[in-house]
PDB file of N, CA, C and O in Angstrom:
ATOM      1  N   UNK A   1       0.855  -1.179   0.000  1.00  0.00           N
ATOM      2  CA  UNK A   1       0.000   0.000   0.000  1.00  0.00           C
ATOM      3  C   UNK A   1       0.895   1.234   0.000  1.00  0.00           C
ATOM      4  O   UNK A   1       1.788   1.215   0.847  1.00  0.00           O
ATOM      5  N   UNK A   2       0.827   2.251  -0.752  1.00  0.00           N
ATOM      6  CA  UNK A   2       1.212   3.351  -0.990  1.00  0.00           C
ATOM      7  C   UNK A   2       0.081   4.809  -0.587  1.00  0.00           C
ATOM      8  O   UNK A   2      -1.134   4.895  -0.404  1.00  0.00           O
ATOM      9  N   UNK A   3       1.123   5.717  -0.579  1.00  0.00           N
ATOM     10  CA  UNK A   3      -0.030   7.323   0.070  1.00  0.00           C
ATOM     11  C   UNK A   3      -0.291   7.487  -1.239  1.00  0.00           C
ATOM     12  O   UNK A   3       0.401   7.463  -2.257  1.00  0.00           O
ATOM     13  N   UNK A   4      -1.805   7.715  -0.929  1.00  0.00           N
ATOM     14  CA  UNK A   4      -2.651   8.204  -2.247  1.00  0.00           C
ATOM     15  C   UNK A   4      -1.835   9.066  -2.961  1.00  0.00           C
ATOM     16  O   UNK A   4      -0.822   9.530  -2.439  1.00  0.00           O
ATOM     17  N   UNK A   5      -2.282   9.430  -4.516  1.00  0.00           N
ATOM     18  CA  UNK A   5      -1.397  10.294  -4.917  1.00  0.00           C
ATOM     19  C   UNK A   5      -2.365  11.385  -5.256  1.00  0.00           C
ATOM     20  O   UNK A   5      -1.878  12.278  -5.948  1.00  0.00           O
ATOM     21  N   UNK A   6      -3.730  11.527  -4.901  1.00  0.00           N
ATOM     22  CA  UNK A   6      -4.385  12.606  -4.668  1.00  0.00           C
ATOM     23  C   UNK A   6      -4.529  13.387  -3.307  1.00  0.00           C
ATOM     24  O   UNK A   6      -5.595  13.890  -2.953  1.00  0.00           O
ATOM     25  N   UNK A   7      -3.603  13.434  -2.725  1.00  0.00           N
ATOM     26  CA  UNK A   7      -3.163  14.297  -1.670  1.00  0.00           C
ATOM     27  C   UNK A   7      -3.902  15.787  -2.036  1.00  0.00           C
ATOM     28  O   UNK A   7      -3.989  16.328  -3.138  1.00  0.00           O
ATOM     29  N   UNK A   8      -4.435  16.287  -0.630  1.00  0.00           N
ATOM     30  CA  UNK A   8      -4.133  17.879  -0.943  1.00  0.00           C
ATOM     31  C   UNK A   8      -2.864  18.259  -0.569  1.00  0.00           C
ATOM     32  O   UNK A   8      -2.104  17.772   0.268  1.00  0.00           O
ATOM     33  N   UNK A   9      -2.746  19.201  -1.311  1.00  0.00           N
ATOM     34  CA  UNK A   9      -1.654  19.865  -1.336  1.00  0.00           C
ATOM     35  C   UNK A   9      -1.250  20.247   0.448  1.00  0.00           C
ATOM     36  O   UNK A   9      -0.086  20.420   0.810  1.00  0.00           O
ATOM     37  N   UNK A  10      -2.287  20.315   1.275  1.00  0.00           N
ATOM     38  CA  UNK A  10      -1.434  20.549   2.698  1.00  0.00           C
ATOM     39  C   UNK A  10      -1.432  18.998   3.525  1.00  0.00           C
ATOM     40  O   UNK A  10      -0.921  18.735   4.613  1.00  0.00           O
ATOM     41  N   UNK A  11      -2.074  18.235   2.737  1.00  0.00           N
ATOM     42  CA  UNK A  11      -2.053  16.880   3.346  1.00  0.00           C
ATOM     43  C   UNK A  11      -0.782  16.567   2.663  1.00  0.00           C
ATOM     44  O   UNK A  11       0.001  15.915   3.354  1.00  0.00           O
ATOM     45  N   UNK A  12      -0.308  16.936   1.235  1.00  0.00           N
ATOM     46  CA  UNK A  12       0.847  16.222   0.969  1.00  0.00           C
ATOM     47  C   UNK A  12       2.253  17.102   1.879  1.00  0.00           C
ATOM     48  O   UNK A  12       3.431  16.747   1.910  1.00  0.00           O
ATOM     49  N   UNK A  13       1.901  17.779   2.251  1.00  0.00           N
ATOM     50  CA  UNK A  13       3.379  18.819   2.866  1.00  0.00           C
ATOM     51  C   UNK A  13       3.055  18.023   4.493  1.00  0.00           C
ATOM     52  O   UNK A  13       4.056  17.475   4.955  1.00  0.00           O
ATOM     53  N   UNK A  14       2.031  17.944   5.187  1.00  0.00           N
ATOM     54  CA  UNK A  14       1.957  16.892   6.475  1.00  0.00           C
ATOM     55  C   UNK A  14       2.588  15.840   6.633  1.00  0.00           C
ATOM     56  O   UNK A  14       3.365  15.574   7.551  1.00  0.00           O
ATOM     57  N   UNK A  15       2.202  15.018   5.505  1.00  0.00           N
ATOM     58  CA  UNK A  15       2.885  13.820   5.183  1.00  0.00           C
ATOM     59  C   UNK A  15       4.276  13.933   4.496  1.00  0.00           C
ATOM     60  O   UNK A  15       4.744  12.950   3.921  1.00  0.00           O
ATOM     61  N   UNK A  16       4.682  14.651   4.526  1.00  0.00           N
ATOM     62  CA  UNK A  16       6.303  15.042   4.115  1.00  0.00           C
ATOM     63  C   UNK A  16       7.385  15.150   5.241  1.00  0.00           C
ATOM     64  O   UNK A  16       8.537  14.749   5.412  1.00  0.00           O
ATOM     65  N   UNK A  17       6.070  16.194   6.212  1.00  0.00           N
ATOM     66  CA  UNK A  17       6.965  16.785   7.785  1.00  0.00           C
ATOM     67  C   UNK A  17       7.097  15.457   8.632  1.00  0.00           C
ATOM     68  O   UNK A  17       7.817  15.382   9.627  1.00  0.00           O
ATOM     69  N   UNK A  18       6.391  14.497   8.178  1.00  0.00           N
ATOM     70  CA  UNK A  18       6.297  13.271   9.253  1.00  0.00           C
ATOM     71  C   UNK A  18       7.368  12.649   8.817  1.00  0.00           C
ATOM     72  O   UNK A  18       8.259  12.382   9.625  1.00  0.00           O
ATOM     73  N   UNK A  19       7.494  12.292   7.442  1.00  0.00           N
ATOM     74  CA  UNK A  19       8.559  11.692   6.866  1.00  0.00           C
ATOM     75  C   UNK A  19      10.106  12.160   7.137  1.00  0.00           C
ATOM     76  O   UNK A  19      11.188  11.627   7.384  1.00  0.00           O
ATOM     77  N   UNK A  20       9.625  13.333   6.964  1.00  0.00           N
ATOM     78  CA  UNK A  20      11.146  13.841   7.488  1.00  0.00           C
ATOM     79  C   UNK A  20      11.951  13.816   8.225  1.00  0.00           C
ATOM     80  O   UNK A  20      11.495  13.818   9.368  1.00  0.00           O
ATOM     81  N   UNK A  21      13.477  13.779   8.158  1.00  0.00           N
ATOM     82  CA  UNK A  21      14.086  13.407   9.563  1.00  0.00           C
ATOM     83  C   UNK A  21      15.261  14.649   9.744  1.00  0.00           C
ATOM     84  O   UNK A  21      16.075  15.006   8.891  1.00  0.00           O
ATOM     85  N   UNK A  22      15.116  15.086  10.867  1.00  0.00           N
ATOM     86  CA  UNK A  22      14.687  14.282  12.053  1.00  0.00           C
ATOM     87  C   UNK A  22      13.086  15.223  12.242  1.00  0.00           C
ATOM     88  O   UNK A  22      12.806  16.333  11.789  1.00  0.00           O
ATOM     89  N   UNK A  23      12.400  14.455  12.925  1.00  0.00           N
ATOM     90  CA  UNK A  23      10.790  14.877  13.121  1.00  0.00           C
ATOM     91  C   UNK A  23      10.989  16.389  13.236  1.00  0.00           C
ATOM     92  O   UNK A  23      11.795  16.993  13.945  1.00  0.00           O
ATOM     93  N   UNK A  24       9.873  16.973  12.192  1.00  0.00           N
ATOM     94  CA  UNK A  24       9.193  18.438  12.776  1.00  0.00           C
ATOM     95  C   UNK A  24       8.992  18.484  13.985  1.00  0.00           C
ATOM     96  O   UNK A  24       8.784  17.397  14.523  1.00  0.00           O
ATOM     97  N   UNK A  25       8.978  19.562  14.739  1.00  0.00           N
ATOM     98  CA  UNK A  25       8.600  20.255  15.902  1.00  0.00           C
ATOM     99  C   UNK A  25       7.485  21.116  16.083  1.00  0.00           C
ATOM    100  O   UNK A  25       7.090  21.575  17.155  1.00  0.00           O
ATOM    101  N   UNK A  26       6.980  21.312  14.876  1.00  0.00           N
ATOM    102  CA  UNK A  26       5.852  22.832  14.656  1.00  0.00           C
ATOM    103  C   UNK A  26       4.668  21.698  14.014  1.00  0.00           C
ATOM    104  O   UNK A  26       3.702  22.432  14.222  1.00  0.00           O
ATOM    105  N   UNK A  27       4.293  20.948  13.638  1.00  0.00           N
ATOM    106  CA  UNK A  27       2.827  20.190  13.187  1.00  0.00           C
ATOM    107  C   UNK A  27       1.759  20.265  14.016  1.00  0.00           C
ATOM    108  O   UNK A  27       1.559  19.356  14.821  1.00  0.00           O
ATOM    109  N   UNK A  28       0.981  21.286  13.942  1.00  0.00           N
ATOM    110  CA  UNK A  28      -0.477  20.887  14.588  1.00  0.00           C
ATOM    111  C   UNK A  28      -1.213  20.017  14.835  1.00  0.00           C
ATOM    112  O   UNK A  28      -0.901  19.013  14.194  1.00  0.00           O
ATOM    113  N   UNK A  29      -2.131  19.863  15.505  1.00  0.00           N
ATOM    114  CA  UNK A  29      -2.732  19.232  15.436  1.00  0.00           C
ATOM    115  C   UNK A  29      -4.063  18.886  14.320  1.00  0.00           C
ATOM    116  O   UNK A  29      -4.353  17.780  13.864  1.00  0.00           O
ATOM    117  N   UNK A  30      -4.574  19.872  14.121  1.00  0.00           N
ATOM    118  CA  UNK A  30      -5.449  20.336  12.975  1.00  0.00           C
ATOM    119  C   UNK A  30      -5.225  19.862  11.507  1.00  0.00           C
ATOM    120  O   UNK A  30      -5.965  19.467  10.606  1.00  0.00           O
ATOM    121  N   UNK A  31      -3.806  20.086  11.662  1.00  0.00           N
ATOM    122  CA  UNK A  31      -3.071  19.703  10.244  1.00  0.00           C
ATOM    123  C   UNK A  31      -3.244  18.607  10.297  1.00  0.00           C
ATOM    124  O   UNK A  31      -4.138  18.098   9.620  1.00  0.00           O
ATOM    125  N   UNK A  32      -2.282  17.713  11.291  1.00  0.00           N
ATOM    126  CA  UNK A  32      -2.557  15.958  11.293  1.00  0.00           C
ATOM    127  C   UNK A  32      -3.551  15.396  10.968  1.00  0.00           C
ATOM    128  O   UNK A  32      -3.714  14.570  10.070  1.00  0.00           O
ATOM    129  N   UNK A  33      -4.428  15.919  11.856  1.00  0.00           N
ATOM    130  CA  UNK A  33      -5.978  15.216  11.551  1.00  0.00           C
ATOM    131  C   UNK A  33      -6.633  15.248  10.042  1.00  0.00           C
ATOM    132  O   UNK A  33      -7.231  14.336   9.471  1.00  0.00           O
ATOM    133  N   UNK A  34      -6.285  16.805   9.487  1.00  0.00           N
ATOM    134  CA  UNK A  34      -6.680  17.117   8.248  1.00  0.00           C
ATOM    135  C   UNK A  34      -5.900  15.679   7.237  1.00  0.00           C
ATOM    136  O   UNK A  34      -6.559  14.751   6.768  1.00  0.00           O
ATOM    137  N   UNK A  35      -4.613  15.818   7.121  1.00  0.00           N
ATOM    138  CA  UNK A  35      -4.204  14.323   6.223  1.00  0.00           C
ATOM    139  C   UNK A  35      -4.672  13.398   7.096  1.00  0.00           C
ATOM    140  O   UNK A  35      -5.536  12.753   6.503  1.00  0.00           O
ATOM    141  N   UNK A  36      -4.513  12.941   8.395  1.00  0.00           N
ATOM    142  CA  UNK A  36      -4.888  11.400   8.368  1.00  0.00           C
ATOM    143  C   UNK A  36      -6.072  10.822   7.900  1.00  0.00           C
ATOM    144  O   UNK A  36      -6.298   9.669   7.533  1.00  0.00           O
ATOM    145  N   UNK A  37      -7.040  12.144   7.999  1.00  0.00           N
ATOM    146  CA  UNK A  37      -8.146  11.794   7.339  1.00  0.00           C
ATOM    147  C   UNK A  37      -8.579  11.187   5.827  1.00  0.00           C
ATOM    148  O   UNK A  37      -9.362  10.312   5.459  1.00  0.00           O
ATOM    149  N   UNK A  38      -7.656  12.112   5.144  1.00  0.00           N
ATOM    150  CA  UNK A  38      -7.105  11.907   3.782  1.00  0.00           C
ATOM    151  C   UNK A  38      -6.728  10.634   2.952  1.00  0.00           C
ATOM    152  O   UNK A  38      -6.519  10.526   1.744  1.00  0.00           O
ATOM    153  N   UNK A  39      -6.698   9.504   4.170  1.00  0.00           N
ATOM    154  CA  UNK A  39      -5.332   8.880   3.852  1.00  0.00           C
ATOM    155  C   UNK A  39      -5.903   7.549   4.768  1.00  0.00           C
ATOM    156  O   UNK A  39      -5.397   6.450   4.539  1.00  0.00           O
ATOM    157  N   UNK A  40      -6.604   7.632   5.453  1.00  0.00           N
ATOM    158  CA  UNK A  40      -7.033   6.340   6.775  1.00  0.00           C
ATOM    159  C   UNK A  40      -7.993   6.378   6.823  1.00  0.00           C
ATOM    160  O   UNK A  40      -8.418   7.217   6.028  1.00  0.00           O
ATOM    161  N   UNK A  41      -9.009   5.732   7.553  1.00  0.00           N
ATOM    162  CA  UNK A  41     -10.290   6.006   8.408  1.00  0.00           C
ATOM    163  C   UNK A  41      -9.953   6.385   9.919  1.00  0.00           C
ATOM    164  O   UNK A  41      -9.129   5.846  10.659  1.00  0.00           O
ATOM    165  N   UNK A  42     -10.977   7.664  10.236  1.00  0.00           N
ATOM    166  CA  UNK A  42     -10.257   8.340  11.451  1.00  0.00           C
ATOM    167  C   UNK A  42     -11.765   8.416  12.265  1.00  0.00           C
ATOM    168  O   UNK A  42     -12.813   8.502  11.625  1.00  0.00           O
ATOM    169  N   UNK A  43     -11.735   8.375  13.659  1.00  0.00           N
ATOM    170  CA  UNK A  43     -12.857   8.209  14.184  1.00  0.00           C
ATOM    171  C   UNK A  43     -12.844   9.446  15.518  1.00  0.00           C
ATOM    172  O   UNK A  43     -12.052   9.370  16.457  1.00  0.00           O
ATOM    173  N   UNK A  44     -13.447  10.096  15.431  1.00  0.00           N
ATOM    174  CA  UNK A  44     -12.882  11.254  16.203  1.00  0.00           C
ATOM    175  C   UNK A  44     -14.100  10.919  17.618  1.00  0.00           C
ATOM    176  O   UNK A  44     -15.307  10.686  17.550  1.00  0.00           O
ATOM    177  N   UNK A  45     -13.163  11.021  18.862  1.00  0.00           N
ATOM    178  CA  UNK A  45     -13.907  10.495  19.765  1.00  0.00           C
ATOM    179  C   UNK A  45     -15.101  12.040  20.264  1.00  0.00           C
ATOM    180  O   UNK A  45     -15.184  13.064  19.586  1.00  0.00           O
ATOM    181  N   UNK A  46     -15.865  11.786  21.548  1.00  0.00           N
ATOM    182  CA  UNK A  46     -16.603  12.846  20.916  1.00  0.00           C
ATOM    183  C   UNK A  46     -16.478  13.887  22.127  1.00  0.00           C
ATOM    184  O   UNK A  46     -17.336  14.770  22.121  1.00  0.00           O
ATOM    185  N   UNK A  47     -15.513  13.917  23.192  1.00  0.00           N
ATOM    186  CA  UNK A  47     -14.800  15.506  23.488  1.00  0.00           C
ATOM    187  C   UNK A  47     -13.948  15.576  22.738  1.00  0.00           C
ATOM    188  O   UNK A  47     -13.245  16.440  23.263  1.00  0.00           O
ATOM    189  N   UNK A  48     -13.348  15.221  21.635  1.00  0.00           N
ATOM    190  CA  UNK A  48     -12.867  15.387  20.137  1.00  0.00           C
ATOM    191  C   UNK A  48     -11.108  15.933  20.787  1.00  0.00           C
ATOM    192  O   UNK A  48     -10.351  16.807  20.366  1.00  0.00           O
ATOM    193  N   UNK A  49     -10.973  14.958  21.954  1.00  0.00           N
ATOM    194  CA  UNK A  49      -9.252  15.450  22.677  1.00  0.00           C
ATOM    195  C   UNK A  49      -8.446  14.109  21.640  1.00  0.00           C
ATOM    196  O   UNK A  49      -7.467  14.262  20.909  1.00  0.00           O
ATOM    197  N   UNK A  50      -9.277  12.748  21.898  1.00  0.00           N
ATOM    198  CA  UNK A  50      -8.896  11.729  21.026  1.00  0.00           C
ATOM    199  C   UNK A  50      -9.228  11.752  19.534  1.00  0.00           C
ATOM    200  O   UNK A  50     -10.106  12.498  19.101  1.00  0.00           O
ATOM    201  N   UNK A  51      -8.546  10.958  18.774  1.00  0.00           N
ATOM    202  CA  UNK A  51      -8.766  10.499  17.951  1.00  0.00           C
ATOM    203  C   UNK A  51      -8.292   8.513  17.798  1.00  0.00           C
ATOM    204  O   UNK A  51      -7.422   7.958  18.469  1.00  0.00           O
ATOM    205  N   UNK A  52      -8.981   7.995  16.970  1.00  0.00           N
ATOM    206  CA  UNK A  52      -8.168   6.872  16.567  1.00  0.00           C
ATOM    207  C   UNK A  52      -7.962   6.436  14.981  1.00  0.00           C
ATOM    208  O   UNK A  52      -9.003   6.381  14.327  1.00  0.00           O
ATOM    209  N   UNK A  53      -6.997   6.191  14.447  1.00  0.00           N
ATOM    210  CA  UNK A  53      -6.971   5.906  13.178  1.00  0.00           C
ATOM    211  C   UNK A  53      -6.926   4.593  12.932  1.00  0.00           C
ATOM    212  O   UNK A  53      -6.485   3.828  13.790  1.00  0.00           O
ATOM    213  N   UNK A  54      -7.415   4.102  11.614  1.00  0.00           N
ATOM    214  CA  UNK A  54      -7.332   2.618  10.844  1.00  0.00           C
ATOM    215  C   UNK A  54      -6.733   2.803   9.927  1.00  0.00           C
ATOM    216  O   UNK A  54      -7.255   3.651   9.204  1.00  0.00           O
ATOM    217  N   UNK A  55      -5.820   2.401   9.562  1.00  0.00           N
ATOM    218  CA  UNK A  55      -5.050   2.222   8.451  1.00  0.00           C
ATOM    219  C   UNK A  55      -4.683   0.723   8.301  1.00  0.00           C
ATOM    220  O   UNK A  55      -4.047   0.088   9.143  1.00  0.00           O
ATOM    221  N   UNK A  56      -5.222   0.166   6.971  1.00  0.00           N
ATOM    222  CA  UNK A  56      -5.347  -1.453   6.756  1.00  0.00           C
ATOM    223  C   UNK A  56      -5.865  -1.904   8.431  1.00  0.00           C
ATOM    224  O   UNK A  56      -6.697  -1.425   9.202  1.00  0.00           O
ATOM    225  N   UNK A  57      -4.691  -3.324   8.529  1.00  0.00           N
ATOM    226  CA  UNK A  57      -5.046  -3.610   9.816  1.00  0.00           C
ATOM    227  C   UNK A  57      -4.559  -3.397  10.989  1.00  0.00           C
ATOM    228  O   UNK A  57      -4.603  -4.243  11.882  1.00  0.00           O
ATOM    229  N   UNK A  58      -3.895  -1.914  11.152  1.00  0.00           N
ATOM    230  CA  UNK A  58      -3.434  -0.879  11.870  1.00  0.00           C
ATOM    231  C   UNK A  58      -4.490  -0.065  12.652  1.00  0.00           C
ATOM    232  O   UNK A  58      -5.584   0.160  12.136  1.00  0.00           O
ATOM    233  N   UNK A  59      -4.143   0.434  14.039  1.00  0.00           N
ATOM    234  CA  UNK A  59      -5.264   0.893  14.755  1.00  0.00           C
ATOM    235  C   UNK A  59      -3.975   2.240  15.655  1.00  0.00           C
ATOM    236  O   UNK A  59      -2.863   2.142  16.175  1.00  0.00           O
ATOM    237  N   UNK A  60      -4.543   2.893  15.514  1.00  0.00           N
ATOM    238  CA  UNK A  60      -3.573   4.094  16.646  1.00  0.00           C
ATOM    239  C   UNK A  60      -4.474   4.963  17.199  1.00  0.00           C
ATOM    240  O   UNK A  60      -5.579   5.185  16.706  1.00  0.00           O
ATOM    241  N   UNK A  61      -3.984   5.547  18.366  1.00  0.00           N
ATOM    242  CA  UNK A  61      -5.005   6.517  19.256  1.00  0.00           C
ATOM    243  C   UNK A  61      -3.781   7.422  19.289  1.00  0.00           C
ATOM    244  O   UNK A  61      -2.658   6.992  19.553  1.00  0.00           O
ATOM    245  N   UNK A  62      -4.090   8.887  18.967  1.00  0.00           N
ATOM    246  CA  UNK A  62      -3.243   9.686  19.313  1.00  0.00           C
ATOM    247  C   UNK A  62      -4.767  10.932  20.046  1.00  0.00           C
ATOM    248  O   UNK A  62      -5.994  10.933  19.947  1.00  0.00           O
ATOM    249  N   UNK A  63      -3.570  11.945  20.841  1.00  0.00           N
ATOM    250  CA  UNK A  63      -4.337  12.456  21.730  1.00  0.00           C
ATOM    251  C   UNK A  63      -4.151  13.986  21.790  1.00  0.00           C
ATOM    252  O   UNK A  63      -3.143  14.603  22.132  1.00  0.00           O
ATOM    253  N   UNK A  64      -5.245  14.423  21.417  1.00  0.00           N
ATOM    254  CA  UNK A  64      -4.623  16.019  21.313  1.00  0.00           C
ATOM    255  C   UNK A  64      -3.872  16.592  22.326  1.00  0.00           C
ATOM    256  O   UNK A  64      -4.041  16.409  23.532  1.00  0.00           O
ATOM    257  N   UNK A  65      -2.681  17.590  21.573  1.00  0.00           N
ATOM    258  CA  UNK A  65      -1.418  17.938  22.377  1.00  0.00           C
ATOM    259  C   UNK A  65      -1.997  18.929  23.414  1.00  0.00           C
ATOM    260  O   UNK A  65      -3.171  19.031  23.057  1.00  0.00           O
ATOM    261  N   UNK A  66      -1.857  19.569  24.297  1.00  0.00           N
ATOM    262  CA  UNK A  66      -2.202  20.709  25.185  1.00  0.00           C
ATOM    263  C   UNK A  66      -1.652  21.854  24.711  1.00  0.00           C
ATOM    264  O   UNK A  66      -2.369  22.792  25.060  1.00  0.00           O
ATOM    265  N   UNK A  67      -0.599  22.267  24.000  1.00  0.00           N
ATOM    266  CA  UNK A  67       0.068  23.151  23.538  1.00  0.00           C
ATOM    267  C   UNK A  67      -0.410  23.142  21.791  1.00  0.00           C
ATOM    268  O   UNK A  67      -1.524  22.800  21.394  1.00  0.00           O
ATOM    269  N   UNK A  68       0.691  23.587  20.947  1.00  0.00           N
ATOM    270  CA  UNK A  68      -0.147  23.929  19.300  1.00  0.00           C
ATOM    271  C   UNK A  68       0.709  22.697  18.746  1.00  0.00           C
ATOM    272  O   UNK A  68       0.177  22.075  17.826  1.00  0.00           O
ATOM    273  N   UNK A  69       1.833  22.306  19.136  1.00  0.00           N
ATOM    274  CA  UNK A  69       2.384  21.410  18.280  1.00  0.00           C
ATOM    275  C   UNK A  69       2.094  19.989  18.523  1.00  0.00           C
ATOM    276  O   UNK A  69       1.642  19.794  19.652  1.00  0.00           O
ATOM    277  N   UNK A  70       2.220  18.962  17.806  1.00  0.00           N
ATOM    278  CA  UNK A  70       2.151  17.464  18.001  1.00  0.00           C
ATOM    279  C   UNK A  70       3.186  17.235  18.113  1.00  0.00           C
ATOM    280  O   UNK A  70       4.147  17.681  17.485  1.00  0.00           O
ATOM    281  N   UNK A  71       3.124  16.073  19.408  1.00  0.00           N
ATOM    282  CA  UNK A  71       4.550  15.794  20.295  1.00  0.00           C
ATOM    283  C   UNK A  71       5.436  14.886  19.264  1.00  0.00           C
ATOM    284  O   UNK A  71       4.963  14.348  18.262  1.00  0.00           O
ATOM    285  N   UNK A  72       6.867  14.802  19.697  1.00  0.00           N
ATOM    286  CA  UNK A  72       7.838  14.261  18.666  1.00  0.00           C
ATOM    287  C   UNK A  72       7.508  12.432  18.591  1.00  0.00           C
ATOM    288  O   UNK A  72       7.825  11.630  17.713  1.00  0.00           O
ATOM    289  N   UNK A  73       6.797  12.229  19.815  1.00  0.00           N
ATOM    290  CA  UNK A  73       6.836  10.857  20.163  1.00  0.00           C
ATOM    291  C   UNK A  73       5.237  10.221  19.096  1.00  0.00           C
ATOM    292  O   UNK A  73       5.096   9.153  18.499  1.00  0.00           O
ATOM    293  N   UNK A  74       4.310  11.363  19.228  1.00  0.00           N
ATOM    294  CA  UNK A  74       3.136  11.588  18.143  1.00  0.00           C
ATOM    295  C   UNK A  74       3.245  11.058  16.745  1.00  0.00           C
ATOM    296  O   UNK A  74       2.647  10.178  16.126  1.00  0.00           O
ATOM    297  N   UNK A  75       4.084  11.784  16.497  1.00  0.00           N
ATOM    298  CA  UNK A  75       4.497  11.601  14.979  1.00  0.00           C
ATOM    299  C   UNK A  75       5.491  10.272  14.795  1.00  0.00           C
ATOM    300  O   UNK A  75       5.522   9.554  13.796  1.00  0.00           O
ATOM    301  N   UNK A  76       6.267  10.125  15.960  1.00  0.00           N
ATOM    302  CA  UNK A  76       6.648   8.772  15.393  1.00  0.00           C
ATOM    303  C   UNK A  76       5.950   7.692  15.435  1.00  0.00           C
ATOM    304  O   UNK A  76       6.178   6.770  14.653  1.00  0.00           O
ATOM    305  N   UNK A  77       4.945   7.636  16.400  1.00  0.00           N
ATOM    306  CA  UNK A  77       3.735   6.511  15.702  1.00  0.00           C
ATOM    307  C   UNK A  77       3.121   6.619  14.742  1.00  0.00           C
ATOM    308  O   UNK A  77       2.641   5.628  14.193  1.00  0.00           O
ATOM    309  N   UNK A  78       2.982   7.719  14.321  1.00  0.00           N
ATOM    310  CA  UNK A  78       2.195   8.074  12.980  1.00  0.00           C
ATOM    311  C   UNK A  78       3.016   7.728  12.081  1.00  0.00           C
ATOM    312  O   UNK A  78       2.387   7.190  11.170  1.00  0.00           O
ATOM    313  N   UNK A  79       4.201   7.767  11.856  1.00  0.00           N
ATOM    314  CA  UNK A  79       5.101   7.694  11.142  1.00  0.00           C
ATOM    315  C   UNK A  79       5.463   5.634  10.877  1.00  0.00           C
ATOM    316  O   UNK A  79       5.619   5.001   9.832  1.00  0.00           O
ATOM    317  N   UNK A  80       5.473   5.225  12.179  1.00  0.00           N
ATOM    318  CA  UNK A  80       5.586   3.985  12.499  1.00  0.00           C
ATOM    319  C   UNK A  80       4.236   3.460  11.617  1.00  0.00           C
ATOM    320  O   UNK A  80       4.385   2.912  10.525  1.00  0.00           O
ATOM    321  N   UNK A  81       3.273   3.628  12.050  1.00  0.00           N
ATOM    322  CA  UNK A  81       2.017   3.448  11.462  1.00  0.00           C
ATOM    323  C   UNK A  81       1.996   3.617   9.984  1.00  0.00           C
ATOM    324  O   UNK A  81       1.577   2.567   9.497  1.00  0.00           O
ATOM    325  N   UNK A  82       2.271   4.492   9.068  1.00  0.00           N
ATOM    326  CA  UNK A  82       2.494   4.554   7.798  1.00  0.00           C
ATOM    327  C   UNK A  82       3.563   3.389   7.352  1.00  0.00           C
ATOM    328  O   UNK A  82       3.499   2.643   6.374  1.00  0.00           O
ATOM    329  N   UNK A  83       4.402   3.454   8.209  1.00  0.00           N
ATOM    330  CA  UNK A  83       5.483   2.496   7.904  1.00  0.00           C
ATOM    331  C   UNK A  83       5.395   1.164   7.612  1.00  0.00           C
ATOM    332  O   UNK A  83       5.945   0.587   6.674  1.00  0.00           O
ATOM    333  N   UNK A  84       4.277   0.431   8.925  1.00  0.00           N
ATOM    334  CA  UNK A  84       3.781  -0.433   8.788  1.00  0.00           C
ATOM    335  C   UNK A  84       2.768  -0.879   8.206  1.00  0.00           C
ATOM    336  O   UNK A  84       2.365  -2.041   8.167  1.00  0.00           O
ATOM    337  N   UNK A  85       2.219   0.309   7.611  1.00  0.00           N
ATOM    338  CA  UNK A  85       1.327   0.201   5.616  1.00  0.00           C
ATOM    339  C   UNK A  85       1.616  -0.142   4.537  1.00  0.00           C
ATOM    340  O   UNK A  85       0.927  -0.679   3.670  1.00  0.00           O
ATOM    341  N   UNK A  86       3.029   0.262   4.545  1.00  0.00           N
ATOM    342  CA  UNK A  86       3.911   0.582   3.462  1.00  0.00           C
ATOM    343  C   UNK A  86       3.248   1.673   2.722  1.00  0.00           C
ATOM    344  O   UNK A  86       2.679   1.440   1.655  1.00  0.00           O
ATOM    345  N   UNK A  87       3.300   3.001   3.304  1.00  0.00           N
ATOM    346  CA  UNK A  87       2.851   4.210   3.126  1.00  0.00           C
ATOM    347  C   UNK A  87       4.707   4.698   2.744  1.00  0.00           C
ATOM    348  O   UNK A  87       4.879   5.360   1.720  1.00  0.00           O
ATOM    349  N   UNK A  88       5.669   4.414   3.408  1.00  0.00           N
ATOM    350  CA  UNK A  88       6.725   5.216   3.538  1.00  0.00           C
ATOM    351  C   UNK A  88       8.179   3.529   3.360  1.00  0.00           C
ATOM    352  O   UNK A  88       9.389   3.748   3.420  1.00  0.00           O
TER     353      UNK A  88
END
């Protein structure tokens, strides 16, 4: 499995910052959600602090940050998670 290649254009720059090494520091949260959506099935819990994603037979819970950025440890599951798609 590969990342769609109809990306939006800020879902494809998300999915770039994740890829990148060493991890961004500045990714929102807003942003994330905007591609994972893009790209997975995303189930947004409903004080909307969680989320969980499906990707194939992949499952992740990430948790909104308290501050503006998504934590470094965030993105490497997300990152892990693509990985283990063969997204990356």
């Amino acid at each position: 499995m590969h990342a769609p290649e109809n990306l939006s254009a800020g879902a494809r720059r998300t999915l770039d910052q994740i890829e990148y090494h060493p991890v961004t520091h500045n990714l929102g949260w807003h942003d994330l959600v905007e591609m994972l959506t893009e790209v997975a099935e995303v189930e947004q819990h409903a004080d909307g602090a969680k989320i969980t994603v499906h990707l194939g037979n992949r499952k992740l819970e990430l948790t909104r940050p308290e501050g503006v950025p998504v934590s470094e440890a965030a993105l490497l599951e997300v990152r892990r998670l693509f990985k283990d798609a063969g997204f990356m």
